[in-house]
Structures are given as structure tokens and as C-alpha cells.
C-alpha positions as CSV (number, residue, x, y, z in Angstrom):
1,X,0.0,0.0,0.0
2,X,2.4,2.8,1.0
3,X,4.7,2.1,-2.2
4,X,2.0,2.4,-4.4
5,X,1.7,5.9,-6.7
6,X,-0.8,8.9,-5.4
7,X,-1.7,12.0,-6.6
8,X,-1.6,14.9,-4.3
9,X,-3.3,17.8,-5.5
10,X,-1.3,18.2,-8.8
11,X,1.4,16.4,-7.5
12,X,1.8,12.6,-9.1
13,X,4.2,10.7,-6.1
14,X,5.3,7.1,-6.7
15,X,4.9,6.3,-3.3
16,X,3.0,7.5,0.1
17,X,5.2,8.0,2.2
18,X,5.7,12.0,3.1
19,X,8.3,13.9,5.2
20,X,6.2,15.6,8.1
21,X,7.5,18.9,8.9
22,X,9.7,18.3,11.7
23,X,11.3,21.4,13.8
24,X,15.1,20.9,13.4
25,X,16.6,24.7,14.9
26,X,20.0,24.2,12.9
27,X,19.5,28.0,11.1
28,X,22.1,30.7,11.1
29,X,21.2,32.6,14.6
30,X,21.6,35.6,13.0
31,X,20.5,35.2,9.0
32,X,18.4,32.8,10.1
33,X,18.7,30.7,6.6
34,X,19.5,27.1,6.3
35,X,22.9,26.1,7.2
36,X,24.7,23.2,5.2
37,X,23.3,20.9,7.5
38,X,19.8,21.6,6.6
39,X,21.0,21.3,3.0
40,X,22.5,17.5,4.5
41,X,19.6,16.7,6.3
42,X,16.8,17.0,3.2
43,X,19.0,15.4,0.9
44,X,19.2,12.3,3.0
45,X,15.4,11.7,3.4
46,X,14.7,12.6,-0.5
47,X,13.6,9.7,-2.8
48,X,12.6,9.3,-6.3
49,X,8.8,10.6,-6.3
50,X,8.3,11.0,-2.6
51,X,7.5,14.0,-1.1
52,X,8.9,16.4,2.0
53,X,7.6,18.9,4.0
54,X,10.0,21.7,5.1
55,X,10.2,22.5,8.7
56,X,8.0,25.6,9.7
57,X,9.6,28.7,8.0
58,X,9.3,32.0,9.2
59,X,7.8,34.5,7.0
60,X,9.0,37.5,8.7
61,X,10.7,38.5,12.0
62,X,7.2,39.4,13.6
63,X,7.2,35.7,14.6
64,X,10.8,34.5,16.0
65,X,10.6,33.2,19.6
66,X,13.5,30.5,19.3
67,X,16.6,30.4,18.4
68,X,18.3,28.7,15.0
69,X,14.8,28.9,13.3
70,X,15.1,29.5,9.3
71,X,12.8,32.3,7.4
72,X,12.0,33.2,3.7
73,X,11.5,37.0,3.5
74,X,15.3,37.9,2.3
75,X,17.0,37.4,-0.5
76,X,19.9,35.5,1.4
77,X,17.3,33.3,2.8
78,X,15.9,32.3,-0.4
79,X,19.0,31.6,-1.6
80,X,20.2,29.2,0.6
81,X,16.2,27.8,0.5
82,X,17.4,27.3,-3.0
83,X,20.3,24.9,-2.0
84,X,17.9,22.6,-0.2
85,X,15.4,22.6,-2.6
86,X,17.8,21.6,-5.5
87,X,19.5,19.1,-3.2
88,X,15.9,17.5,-3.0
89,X,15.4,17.6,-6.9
90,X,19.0,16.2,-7.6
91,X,17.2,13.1,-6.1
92,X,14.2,13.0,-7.9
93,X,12.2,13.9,-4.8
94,X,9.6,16.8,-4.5
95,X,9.6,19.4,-1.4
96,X,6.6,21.9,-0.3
97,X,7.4,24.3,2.4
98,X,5.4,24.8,5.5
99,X,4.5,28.8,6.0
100,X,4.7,30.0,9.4
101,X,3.9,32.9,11.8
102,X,3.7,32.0,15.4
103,X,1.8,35.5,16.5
104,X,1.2,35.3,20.5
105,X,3.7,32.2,20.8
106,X,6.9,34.8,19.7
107,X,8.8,36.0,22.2
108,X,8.8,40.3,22.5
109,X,12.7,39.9,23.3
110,X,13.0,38.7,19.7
111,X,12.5,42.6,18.7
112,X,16.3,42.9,19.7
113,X,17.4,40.4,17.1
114,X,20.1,41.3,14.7
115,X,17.7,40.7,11.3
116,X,14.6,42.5,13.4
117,X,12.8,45.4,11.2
118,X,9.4,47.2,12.1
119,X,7.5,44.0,12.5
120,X,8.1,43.5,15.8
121,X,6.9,40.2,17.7
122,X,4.7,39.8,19.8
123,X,1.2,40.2,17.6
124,X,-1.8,37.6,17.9
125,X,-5.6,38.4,16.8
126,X,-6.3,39.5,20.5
127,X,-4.3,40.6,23.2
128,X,-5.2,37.3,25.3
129,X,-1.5,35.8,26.4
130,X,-0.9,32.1,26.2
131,X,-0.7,29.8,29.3
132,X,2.6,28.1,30.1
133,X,6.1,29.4,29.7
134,X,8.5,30.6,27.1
135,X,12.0,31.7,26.6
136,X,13.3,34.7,25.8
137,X,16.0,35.2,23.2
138,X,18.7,35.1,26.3
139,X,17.5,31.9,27.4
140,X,15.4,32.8,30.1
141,X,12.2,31.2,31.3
142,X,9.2,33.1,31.9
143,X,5.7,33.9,30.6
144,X,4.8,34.0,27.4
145,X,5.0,37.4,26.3
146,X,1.3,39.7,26.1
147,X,0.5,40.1,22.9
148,X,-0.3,43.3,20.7
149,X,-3.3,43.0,19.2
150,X,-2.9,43.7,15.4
151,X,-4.9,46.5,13.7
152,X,-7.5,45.9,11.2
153,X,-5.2,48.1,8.8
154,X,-2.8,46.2,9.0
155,X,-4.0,42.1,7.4
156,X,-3.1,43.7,4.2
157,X,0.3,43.6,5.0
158,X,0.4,40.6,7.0
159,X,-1.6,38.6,3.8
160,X,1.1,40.5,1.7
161,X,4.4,39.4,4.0
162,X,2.6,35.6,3.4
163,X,2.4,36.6,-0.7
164,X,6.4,37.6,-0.2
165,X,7.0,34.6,1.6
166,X,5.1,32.0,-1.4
167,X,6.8,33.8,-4.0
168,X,10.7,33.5,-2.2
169,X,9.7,29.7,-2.3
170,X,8.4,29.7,-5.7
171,X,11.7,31.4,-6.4
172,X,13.6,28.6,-4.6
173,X,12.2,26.0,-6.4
174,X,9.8,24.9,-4.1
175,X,7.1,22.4,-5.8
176,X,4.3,23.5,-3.3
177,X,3.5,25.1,0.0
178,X,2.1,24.4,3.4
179,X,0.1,27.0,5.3
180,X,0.2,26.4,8.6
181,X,-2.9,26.7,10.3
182,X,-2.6,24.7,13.9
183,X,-1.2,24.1,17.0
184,X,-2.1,27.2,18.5
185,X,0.2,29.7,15.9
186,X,-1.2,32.8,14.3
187,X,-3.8,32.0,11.9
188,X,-4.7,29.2,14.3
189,X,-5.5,32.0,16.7
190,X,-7.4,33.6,14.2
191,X,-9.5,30.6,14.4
192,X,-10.0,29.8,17.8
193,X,-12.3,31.6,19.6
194,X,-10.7,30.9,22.8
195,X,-8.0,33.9,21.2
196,X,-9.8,35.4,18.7
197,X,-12.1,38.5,20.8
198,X,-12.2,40.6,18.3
199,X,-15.6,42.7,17.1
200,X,-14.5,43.7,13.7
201,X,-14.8,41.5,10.3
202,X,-12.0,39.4,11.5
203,X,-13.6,38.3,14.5
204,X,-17.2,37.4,15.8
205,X,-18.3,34.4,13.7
206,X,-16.6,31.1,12.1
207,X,-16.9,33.4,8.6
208,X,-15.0,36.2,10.1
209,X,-12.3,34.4,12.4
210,X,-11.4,32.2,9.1
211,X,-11.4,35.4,6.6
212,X,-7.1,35.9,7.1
213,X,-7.0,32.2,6.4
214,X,-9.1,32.7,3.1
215,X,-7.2,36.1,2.1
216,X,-3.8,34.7,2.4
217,X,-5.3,31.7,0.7
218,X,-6.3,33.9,-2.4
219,X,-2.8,35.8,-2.2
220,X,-0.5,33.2,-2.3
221,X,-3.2,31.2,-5.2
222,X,-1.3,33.6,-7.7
223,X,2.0,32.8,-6.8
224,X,1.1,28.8,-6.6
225,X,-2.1,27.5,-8.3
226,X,-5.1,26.2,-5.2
227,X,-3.9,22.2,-6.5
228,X,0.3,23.1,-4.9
229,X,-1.3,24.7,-1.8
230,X,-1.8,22.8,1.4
231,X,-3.5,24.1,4.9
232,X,-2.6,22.6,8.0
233,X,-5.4,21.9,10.3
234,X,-5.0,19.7,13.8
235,X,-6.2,19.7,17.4
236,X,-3.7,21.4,19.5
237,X,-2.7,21.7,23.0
238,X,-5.7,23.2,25.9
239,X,-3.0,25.9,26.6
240,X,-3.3,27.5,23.4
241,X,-7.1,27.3,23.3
């Protein structure tokens, strides 16, 4: 059964078994792009026809909260993206990447990192802090960091920074992407009512608490067509309910 061929949205894999994204932390701490290990690490789990899914991949600095992740807003980052990706093809295998904001879960210290800009962590779709703790870019342990709760002005820019983000893969070679949509990370919070308090259209009803999904959905469907784009969906932990 599992070496038998399936199609995948327009994907045609000779066999069923798929690379789960799988949270590795061997970045550049400061670029925060894939290191030759990374490169190392794909290319040994390619096969002929079979498909991997990246790690989770920043799309900008708004959602760093560990150390040695990897992004896909620069140009460097893309670049060495493009490394992995083509030691995956040189194999015959076929790689989507798993887009990915962690809103509330980012830590605020992470505004001091070196490749920081004016998207600063910590955002969610509600100022409601997650239970537990975190750690903060010095390696302290602590709470997890009160969230800003981001403007209606700005999901334009937040669907656009996912739109960047699908066309740096696309540029790296990428055959499809992930959105990831669970285990209590931004758009997940979006969804979950638990977080999601808002009043205005992106809050309120299922409709309204899934339209950033939809938006970023229709954004990145012009960079990839609908049949190379995956959401990821799961139950998650009570603590980020």
C-alpha cells in the first residue's frame, strides 16, 4: 500500500510515504537561513517521487521566539532555500514548504534580534497571552509574552508578508507550500475563539475568524495555483485554546 503511486493535488508521487514537517533549529542565529546541515539533512530523506515537507519557516521577523529557526522574507534566505530545494530535486524527490507565523507564541525579546525590522513580535488576533512558559532570546524562562493585538489596517500587510514569503519559495524551487494553520500559531488563533475576541470582520463568527485564512489563501493562489497549496489543520494543545 504505501509504495503504491498517489496523486496529491497536482502532484503525481510514486509512493505514500511524506516527510512531516519536523522542527530541526539548525538555522544561522543571525541570517536565520539554512545552514549546510539543513542542505544535509533534506537530501538524505529525498527519494525518487516521494514528497517532504519543510520545517516551519518564518515568513518575517514578527514571529521569531526560538533560536536557530530558518525564514523566507530575504533574499539570502531564499537563496540558501534554493540549496535545499535543489538538493531534494537532484534526487528526484519533490519538497513543499510549511509557511509559518507563530503570532502570540513569539517572544517580544525577539525585537532585539540582529535581522529585526518594524515588525516587531509579539502580535496575535487578540491581546489574550498564552498559558505556560516561554523563553526569551537570552534563554530565560518566563511567561509567554502579552500580545499586541494587530490593527484591522494592517491584514493587508500581513496577507502581503505571506504573498512575499510563497513567492521566495516559488523562487527557490519549491514544488508546493504548506500553510500552517494549527497548534495554536497565528492563523490558528485567528480561528480559535478561545483567542480570537475581536468585534470587527475578522472576528465574531466562524466566517469572520477564518477570513485571514481565506485572504492569504487567495494571495498566495497567484504565486502557486489552489492544487500546490496545502493548509494545515489539527487539534492542539488546551494551553493555546
Amino acid at each position: 500500500m504505501f509504495s503504491s503511486p498517489v496523486k496529491a493535488g497536482s502532484l503525481n508521487l510514486n509512493h505514500r510515504v511524506v516527510l512531516a514537517p519536523l522542527t530541526r533549529l539548525r538555522g544561522d542565529a543571525n541570517g536565520l537561513f539554512p545552514t549546510d546541515a539543513i542542505v544535509n539533512y533534506y537530501r538524505q530523506r529525498a527519494t525518487d517521487g516521494g514528497l517532504l515537507i519543510s520545517e516551519a519557516v518564518l515568513i518575517s521577523p514578527e514571529g521569531m521566539f526560538e533560536q536557530n529557526h530558518t525564514g523566507i522574507w530575504t533574499a539570502i534566505q531564499t537563496a540558501h532555500w534554493k540549496k535545499v530545494v535543489q538538493a531534494v530535486h537532484e534526487k528526484k524527490g519533490l519538497m513543499s514548504i510549511q509557511l509559518w507565523h507563530t503570532g502570540r507564541v513569539a517572544h517580544e525579546s525577539y525585537a532585539q534580534h540582529p535581522i529585526a525590522d518594524f515588525r516587531k513580535p509579539t502580535v496575535s488576533a487578540s491581546a489574550v497571552r498564552a498559558e505556560g512558559k516561554s523563553t526569551s532570546m537570552t534563554g530565560e524562562k518566563g511567561p509567554y509574552s502579552l500580545p499586541r493585538q494587530l490593527r484591522t489596517d494592517e491584514m493587508e500587510r500581513l496577507v502581503n508578508d505571506y504573498k512575499v514569503a510563497a513567492t521566495n519559495a516559488k523562487e527557490a524551487g519549491f514544488d508546493c507550500i504548506e500553510l500552517h494553520a494549527a497548534h495554536g500559531y497565528l492563523l490558528d488563533q485567528f480561528l480559535n475563539d478561545g483567542v480570537n475576541k475581536r468585534t470587527d470582520e475578522f472576528g465574531g463568527s466562524f466566517e469572520n475568524r477564518s477570513r485571514l485564512l481565506f485572504l492569504i489563501l487567495d494571495a498566495c493562489s497567484t504565486v502557486f495555483p489552489y492544487s500546490r497549496i496545502a493548509v494545515r489543520l489539527s487539534p492542539h494543545s488546551c494551553k493555546f485554546t
